[in-house]
Backbone as CSV, one residue per row, in Angstrom:
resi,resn,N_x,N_y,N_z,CA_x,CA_y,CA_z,C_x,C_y,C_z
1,UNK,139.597,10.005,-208.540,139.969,8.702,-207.993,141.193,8.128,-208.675
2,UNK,141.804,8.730,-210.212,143.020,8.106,-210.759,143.055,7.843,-212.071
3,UNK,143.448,8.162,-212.629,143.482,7.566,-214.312,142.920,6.403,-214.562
4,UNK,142.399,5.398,-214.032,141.981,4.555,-214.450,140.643,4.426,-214.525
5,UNK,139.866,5.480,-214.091,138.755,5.379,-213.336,137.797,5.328,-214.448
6,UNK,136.957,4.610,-214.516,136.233,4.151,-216.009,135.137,4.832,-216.723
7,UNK,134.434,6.269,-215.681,132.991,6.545,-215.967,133.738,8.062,-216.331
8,UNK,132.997,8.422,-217.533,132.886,9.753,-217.961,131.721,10.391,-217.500
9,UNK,131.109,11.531,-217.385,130.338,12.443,-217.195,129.987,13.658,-218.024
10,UNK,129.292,13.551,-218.928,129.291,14.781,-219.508,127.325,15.395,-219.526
11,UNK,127.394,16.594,-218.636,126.976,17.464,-218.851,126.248,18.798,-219.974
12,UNK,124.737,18.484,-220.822,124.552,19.304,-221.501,123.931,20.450,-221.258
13,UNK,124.337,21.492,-221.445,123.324,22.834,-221.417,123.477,23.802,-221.203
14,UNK,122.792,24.939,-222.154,123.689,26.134,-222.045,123.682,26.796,-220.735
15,UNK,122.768,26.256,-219.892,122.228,27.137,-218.476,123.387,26.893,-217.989
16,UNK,124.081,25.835,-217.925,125.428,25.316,-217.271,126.418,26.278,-217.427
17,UNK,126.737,26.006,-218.471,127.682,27.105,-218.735,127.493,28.520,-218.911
18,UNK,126.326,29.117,-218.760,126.140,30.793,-219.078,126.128,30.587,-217.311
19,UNK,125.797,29.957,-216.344,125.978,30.098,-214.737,124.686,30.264,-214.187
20,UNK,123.672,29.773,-215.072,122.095,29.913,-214.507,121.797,29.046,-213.389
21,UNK,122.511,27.883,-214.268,122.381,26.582,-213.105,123.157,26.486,-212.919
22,UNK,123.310,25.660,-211.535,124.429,24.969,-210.645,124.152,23.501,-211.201
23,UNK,125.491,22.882,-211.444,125.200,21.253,-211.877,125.439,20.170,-211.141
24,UNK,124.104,20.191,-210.423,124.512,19.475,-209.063,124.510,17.848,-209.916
25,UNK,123.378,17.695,-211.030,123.414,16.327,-211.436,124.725,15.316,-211.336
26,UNK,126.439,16.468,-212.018,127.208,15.976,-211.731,127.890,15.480,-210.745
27,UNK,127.700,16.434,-209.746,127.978,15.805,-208.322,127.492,14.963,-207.848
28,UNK,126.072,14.476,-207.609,125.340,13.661,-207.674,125.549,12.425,-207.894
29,UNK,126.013,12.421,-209.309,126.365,11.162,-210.406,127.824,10.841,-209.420
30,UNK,128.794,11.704,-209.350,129.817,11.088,-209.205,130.126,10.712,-208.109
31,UNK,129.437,10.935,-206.948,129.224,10.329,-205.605,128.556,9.362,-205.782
32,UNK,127.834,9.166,-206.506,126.993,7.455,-206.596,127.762,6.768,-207.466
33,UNK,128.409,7.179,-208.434,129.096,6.027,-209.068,130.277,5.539,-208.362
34,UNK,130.863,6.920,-207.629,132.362,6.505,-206.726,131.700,5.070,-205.301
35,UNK,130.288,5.375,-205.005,130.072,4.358,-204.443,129.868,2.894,-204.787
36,UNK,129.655,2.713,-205.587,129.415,1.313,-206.752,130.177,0.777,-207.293
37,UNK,131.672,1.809,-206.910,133.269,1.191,-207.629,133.479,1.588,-209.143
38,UNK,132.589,2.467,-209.794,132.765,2.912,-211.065,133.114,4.745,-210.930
39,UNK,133.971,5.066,-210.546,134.369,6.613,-210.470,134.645,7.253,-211.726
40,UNK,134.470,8.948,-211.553,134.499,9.903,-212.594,135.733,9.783,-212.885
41,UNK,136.016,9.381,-214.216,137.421,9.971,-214.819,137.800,11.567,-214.967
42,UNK,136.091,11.754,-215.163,136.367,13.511,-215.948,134.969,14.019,-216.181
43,UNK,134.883,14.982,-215.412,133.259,15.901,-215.857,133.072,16.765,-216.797
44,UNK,132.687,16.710,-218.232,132.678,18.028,-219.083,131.546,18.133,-218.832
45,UNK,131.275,19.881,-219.364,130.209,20.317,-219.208,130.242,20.694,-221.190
46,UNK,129.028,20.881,-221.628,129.562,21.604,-223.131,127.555,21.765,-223.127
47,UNK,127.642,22.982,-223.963,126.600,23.746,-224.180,125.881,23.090,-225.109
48,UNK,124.586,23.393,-225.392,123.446,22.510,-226.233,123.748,22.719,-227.362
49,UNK,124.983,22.661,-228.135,125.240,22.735,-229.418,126.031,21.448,-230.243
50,UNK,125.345,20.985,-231.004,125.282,19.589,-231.763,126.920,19.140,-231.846
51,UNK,128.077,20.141,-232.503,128.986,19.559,-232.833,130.364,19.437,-231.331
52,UNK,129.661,20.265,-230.510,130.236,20.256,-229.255,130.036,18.958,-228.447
53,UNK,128.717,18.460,-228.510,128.400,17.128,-227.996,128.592,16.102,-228.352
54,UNK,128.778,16.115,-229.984,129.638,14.804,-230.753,131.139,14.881,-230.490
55,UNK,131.827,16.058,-230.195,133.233,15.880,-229.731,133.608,15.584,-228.985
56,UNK,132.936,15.971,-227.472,132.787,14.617,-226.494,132.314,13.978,-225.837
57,UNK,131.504,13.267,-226.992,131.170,11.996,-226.936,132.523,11.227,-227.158
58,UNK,132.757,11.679,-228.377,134.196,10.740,-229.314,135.499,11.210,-228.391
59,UNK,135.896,11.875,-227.441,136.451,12.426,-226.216,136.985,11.086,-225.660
60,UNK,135.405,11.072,-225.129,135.311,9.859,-223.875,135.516,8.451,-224.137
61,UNK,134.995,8.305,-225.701,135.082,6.686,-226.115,136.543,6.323,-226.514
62,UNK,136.796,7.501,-226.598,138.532,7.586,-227.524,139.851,6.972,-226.230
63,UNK,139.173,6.829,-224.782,139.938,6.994,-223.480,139.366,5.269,-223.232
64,UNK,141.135,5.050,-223.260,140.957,3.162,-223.050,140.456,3.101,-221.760
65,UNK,140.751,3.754,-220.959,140.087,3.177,-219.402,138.408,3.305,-219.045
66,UNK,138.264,4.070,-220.140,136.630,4.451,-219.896,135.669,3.706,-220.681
67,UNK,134.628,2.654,-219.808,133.881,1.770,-220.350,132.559,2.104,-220.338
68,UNK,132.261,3.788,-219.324,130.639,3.879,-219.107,131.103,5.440,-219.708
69,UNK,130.308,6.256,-220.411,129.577,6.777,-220.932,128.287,7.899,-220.546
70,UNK,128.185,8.535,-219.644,127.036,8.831,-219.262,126.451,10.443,-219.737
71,UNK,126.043,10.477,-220.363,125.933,12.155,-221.024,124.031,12.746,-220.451
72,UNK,124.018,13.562,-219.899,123.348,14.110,-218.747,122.516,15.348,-219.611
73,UNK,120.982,15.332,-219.733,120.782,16.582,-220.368,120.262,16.754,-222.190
74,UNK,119.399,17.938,-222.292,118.740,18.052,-223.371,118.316,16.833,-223.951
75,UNK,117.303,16.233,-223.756,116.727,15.275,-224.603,115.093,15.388,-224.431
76,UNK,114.663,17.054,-224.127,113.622,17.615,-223.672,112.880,17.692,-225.174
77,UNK,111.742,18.070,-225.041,110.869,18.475,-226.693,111.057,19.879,-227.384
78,UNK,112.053,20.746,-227.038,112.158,21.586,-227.484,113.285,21.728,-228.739
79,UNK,113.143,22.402,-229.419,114.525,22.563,-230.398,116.184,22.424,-229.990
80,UNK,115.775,23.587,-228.933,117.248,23.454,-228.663,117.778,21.735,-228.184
81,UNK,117.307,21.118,-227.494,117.396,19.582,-226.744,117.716,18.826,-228.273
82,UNK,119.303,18.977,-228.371,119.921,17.638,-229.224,120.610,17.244,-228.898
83,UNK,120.371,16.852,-227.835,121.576,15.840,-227.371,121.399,14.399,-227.899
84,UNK,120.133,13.702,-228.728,119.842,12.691,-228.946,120.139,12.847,-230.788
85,UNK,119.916,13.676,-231.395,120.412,13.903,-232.635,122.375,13.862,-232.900
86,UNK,122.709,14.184,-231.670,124.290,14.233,-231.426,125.078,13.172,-230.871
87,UNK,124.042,12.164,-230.062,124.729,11.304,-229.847,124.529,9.614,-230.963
88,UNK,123.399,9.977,-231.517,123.103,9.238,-232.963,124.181,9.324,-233.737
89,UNK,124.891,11.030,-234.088,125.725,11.145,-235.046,127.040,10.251,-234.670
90,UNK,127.305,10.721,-233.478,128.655,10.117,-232.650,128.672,9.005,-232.605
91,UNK,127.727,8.118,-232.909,127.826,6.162,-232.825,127.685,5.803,-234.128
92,UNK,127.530,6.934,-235.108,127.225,6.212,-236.472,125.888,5.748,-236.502
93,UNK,125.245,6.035,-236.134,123.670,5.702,-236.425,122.274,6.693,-236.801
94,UNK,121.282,6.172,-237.131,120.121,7.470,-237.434,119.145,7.020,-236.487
95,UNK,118.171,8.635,-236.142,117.751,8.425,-235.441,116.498,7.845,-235.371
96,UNK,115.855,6.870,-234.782,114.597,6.466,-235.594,113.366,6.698,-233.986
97,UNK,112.031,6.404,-234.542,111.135,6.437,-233.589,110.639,4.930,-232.305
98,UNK,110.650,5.178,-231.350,110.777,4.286,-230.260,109.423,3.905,-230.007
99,UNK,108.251,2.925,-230.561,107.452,2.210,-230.120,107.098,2.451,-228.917
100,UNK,108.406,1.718,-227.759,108.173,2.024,-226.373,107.896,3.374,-225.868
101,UNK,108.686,4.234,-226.573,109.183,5.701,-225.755,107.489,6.422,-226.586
102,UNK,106.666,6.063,-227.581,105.419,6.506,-228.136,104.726,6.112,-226.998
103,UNK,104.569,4.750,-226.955,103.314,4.163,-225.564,103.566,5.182,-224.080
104,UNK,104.574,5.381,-223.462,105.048,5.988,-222.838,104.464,7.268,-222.616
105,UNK,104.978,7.947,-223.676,104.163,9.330,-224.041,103.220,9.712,-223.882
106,UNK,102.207,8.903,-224.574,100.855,8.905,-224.605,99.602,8.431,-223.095
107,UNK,100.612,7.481,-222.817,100.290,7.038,-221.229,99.998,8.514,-220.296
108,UNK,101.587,8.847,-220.378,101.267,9.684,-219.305,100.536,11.066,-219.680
109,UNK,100.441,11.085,-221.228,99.418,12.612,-221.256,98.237,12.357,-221.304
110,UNK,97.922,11.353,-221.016,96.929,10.390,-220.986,96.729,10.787,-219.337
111,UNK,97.406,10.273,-218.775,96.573,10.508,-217.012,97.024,12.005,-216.605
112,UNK,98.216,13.046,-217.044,98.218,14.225,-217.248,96.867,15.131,-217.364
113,UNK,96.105,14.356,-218.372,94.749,15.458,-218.710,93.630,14.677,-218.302
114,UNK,93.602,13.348,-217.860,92.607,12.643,-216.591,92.785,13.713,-215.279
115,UNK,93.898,14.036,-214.633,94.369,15.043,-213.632,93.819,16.353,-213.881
116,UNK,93.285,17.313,-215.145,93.334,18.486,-215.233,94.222,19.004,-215.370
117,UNK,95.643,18.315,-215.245,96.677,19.430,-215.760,97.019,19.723,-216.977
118,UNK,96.390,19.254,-217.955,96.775,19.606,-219.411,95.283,19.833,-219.891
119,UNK,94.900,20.812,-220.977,93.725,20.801,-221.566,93.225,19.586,-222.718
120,UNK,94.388,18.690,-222.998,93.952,18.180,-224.262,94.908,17.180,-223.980
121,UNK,94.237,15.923,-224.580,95.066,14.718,-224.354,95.555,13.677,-225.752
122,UNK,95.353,14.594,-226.507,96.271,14.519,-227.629,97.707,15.292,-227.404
123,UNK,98.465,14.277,-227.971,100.087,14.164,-227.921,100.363,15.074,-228.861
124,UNK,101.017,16.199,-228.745,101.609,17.506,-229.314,103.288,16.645,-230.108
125,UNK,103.522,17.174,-231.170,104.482,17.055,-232.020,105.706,17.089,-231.245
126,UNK,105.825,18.061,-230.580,107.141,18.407,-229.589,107.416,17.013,-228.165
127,UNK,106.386,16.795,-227.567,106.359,15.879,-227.187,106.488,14.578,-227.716
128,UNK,106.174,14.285,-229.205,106.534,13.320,-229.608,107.959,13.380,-230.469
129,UNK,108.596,14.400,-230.753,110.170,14.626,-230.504,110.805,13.531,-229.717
130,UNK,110.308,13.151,-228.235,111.470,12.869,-227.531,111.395,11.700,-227.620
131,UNK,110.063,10.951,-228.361,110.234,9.640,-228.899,111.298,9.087,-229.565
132,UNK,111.758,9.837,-230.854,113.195,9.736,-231.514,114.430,9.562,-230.901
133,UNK,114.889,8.181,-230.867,116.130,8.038,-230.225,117.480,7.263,-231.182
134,UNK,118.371,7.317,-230.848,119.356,6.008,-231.628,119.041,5.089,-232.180
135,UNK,119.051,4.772,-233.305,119.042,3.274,-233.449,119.404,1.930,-232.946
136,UNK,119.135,1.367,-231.965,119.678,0.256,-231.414,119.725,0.455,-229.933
137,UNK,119.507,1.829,-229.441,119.191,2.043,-227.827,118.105,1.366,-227.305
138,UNK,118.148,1.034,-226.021,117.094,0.504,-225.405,116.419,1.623,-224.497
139,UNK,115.629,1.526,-224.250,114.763,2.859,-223.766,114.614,1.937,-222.238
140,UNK,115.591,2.696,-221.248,115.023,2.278,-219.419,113.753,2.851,-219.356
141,UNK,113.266,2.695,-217.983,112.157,3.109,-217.115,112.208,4.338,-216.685
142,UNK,111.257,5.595,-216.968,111.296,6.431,-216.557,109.989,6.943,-215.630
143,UNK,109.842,6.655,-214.215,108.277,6.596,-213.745,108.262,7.985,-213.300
144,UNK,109.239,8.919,-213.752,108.796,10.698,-213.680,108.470,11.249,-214.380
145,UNK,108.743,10.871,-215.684,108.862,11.834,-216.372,108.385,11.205,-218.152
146,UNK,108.480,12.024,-219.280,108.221,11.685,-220.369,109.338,11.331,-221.288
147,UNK,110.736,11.933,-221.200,111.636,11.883,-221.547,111.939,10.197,-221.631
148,UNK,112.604,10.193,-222.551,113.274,8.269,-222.692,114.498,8.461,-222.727
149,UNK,115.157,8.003,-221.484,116.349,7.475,-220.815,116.932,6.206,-221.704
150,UNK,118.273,6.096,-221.948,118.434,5.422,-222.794,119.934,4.325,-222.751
151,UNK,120.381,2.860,-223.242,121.503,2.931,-222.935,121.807,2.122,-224.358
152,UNK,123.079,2.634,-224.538,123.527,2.165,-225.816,125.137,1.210,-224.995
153,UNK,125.056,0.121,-226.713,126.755,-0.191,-226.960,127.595,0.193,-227.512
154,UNK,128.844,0.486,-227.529,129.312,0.910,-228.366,130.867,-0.216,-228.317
155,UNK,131.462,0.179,-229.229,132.966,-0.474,-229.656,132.537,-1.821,-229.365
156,UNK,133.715,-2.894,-229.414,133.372,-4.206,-229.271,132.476,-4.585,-228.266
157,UNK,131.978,-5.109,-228.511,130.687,-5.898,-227.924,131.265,-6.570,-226.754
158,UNK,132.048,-7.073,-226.941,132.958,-7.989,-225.831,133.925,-7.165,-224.624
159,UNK,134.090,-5.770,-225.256,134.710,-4.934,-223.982,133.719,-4.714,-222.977
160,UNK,132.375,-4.544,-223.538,131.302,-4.170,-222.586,131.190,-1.972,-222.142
161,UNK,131.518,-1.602,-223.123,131.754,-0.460,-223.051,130.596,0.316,-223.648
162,UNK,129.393,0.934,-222.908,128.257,1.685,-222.848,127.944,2.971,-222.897
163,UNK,126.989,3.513,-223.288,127.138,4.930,-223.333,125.468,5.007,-222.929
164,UNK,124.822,6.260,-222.377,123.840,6.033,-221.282,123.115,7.557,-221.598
165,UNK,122.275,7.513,-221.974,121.716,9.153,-222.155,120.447,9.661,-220.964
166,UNK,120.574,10.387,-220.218,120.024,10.609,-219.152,119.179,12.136,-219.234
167,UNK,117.795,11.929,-219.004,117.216,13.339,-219.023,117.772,14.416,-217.578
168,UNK,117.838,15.882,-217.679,118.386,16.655,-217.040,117.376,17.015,-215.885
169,UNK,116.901,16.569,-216.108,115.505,16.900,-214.482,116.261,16.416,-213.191
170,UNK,116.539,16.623,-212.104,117.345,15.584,-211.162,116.552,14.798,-210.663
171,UNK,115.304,14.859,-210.137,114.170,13.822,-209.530,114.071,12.817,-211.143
172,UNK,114.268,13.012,-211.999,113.785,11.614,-213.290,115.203,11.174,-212.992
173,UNK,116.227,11.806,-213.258,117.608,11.345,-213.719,117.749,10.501,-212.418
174,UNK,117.762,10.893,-211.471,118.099,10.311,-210.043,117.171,8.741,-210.021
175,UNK,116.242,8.845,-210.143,115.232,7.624,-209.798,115.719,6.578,-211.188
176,UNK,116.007,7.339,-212.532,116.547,6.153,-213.663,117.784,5.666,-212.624
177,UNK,118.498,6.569,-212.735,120.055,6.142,-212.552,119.987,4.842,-210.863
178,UNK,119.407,4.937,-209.872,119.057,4.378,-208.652,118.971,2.944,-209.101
179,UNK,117.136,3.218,-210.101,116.027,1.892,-210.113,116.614,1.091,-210.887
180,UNK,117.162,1.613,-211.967,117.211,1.342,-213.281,118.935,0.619,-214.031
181,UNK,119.699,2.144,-214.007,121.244,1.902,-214.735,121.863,1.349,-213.583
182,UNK,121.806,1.614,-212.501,123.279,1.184,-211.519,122.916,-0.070,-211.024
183,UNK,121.717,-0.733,-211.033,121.707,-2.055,-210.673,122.063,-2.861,-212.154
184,UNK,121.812,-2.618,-212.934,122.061,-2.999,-214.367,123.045,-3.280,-215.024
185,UNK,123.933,-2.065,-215.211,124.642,-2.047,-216.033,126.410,-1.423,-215.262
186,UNK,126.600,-1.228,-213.403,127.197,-1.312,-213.089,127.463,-2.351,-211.801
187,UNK,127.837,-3.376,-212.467,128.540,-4.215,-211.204,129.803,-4.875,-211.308
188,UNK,129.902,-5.685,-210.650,131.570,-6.227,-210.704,132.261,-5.145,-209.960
189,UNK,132.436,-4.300,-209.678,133.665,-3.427,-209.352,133.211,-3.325,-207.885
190,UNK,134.217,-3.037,-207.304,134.284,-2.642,-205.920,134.914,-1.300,-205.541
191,UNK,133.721,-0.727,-204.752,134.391,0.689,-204.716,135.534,0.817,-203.250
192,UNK,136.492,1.898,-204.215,137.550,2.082,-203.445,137.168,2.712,-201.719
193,UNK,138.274,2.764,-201.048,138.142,3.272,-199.397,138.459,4.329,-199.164
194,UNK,137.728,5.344,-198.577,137.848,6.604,-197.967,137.826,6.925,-196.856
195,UNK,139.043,7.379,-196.361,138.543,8.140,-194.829,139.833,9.344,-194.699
196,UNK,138.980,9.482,-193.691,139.319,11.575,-193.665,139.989,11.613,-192.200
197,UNK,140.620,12.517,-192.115,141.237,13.166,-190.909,141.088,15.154,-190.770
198,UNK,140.668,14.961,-189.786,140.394,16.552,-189.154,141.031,16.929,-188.606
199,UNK,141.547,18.438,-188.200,142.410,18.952,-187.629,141.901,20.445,-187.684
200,UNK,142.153,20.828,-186.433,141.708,22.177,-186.531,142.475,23.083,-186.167
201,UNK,142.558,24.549,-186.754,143.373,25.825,-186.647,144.744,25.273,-186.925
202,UNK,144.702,24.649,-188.149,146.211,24.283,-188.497,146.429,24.518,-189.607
203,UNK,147.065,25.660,-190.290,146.784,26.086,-191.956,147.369,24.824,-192.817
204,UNK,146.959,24.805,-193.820,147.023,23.315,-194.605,148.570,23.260,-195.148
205,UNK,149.194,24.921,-195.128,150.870,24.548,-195.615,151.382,23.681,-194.713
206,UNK,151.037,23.572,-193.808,151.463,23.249,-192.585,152.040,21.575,-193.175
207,UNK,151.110,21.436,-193.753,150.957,19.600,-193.862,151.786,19.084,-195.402
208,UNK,152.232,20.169,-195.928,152.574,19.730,-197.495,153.514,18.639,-197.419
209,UNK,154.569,18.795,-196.257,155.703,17.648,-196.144,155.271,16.562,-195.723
210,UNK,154.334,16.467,-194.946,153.732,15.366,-194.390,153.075,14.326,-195.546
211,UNK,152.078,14.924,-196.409,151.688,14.310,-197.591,152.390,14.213,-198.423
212,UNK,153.891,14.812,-198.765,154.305,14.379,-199.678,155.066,12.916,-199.175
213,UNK,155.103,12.588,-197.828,156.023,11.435,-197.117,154.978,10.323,-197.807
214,UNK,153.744,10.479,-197.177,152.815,9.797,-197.335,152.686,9.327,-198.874
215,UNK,152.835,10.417,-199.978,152.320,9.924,-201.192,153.389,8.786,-201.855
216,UNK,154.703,9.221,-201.116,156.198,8.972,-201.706,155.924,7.031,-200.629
217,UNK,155.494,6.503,-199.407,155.578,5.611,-199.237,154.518,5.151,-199.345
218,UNK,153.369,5.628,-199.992,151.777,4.473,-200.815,151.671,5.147,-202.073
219,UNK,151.853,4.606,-202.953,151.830,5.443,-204.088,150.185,4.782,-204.651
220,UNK,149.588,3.827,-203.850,148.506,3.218,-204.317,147.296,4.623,-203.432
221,UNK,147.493,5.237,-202.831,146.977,6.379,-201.929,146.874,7.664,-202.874
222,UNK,145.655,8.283,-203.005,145.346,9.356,-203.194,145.288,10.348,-202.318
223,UNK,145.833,11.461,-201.639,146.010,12.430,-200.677,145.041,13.818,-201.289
224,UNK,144.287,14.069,-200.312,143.896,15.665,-200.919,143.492,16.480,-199.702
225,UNK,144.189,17.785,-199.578,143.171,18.678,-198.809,142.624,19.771,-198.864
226,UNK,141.692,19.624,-198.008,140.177,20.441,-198.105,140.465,21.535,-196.715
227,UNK,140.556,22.471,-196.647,140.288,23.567,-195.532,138.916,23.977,-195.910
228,UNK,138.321,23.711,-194.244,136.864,24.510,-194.212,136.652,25.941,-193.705
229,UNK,136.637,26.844,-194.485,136.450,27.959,-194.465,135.684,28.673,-193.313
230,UNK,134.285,27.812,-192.746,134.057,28.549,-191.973,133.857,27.859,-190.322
231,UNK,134.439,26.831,-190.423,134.592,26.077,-189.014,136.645,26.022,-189.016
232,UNK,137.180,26.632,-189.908,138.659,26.898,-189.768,139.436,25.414,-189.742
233,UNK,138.565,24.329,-190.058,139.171,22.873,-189.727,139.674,22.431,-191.183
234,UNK,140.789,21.843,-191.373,141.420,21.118,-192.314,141.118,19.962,-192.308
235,UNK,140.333,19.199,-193.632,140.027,17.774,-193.598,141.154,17.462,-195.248
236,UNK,141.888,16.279,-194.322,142.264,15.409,-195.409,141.903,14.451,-196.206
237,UNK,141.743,14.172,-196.660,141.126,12.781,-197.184,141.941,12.093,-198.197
238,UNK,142.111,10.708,-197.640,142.565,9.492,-198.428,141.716,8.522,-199.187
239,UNK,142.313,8.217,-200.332,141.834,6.991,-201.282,142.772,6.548,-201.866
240,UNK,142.257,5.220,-201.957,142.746,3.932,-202.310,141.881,2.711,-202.941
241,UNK,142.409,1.949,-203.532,141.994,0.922,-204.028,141.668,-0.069,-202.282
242,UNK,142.511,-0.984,-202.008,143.017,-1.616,-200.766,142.852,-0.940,-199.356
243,UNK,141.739,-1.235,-198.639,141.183,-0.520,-197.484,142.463,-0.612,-196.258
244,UNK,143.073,-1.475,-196.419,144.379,-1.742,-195.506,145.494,-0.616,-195.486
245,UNK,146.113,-0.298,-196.917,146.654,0.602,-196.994,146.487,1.846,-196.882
246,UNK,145.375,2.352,-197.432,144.603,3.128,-197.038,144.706,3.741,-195.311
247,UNK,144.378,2.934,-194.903,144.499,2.591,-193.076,145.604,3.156,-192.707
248,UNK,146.418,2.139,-193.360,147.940,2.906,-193.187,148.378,3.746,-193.335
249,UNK,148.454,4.367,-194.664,148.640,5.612,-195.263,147.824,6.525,-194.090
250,UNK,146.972,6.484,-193.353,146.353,7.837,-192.404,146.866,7.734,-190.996
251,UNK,147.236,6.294,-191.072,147.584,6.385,-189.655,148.960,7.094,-189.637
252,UNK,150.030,6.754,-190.517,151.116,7.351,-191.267,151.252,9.126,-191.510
253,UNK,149.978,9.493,-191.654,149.751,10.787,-191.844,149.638,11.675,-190.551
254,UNK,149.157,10.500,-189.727,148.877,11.208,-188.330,149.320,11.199,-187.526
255,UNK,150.927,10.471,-187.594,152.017,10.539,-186.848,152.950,11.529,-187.486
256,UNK,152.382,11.846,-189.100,153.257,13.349,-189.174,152.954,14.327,-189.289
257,UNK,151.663,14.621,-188.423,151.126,15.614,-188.589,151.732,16.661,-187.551
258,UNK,151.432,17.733,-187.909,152.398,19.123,-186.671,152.032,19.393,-185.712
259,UNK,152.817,19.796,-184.905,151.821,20.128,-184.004,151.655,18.874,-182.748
């Protein structure tokens, strides 16, 4: 959406990067935040290793335009899951045990082994792992899952600049991020305007002069195109801040288009 665009994304886990998983979470995220007026500056992905995840963290906070924070992943009960030991280090803080995120725990292994799905309804050590969070995080609502979702402050208090730790499940992450962070902790902004133009059996060189007219008289216009591979149709798509120009800029496009 543009250099200015305020939300980071970062992605933990080695499945990510060895190609086990597909990371749809990110896509996900950045279609809902581009709707809410808070867009991806930048998606890293970085593997479940401690000093990789403190680098960007300090990445993202280090980038004046970026006020949200959102790091996706490992904060599960297993060893490898430090993403909560890494993002403690990265704010300067230790990690301590969460009252809330204990009651939590225990709740649900609590109706877990009311259900039969667990043999024993005593809380296992590993599970109480994911109790341990930041110092000074607030623990959101998580009605999927056991994991504690989390949102921190960071830098001046008065910029309003957050950092947001999200478990990697997509049904928990999805229902926090919905119920929970985006009514919360993103408003004020207005999301920018999109619309697309189709064209079919027209190879996309076709159009390079055309968009460069376009970029050269809205410079407030983002231009990009997409050829669909298996319906042979070229979709363009415009963004903008200003839905007017925007307008313009396509209608502009579609008087120079070939053909």
């Amino acid at each position: 959406m543009g250099t200015n665009a305020p939300t980071v994304i970062i992605a933990v886990g080695d499945e990510l990067l060895d190609g086990f998983t597909l990371d749809g979470n990110s896509h996900w995220l950045a279609g809902k935040l581009r709707e809410v007026g808070w867009p991806a500056r930048r998606i890293e992905v970085v593997g479940d290793q401690y000093d990789a995840i403190i680098a960007s963290i300090h990445r993202a906070m280090a980038e004046v335009p970026v006020s949200r924070v959102l790091v996706c992943g490992g904060i599960g009960p297993t060893p490898d899951d430090r993403t909560f030991d890494a993002v403690a280090t990265a704010l300067d803080r230790t990690l301590v045990t969460s009252a809330e995120a204990v009651t939590r725990i225990e709740s649900l292994v609590g109706r877990m082994h009311d259900a039969g799905w667990i043999d024993s309804a005593t809380v296992s050590a590993a599970n109480l792992r994911m109790s341990r969070i930041p110092d000074g995080a607030r623990v959101l609502e998580n009605r999927r899952g056991m994991a504690a979702p989390v949102a921190m402050q960071y830098g001046d208090p008065a910029d309003d600049r957050r950092l947001f730790v999200l478990p990697g499940i997509p049904r928990e992450m999805q229902a926090i991020v919905t119920e929970e962070m985006l009514p919360r902790y993103f408003n004020g902004r207005r999301a920018g305007a999109v619309v697309e133009l189709r064209f079919a059996g027209i190879p996309e060189s076709q159009f390079s002069a055309a968009i460069e007219v376009v970029l050269a008289e809205y410079p407030g216009v983002a231009v990009g195109s997409y050829p669909q591979t298996a319906t042979r149709d070229l979709v363009i798509r415009l963004q903008g801040a200003d839905p007017a120009t925007v307008s313009a800029a396509r209608d502009r496009l579609a008087q120079l288009a070939p053909g």
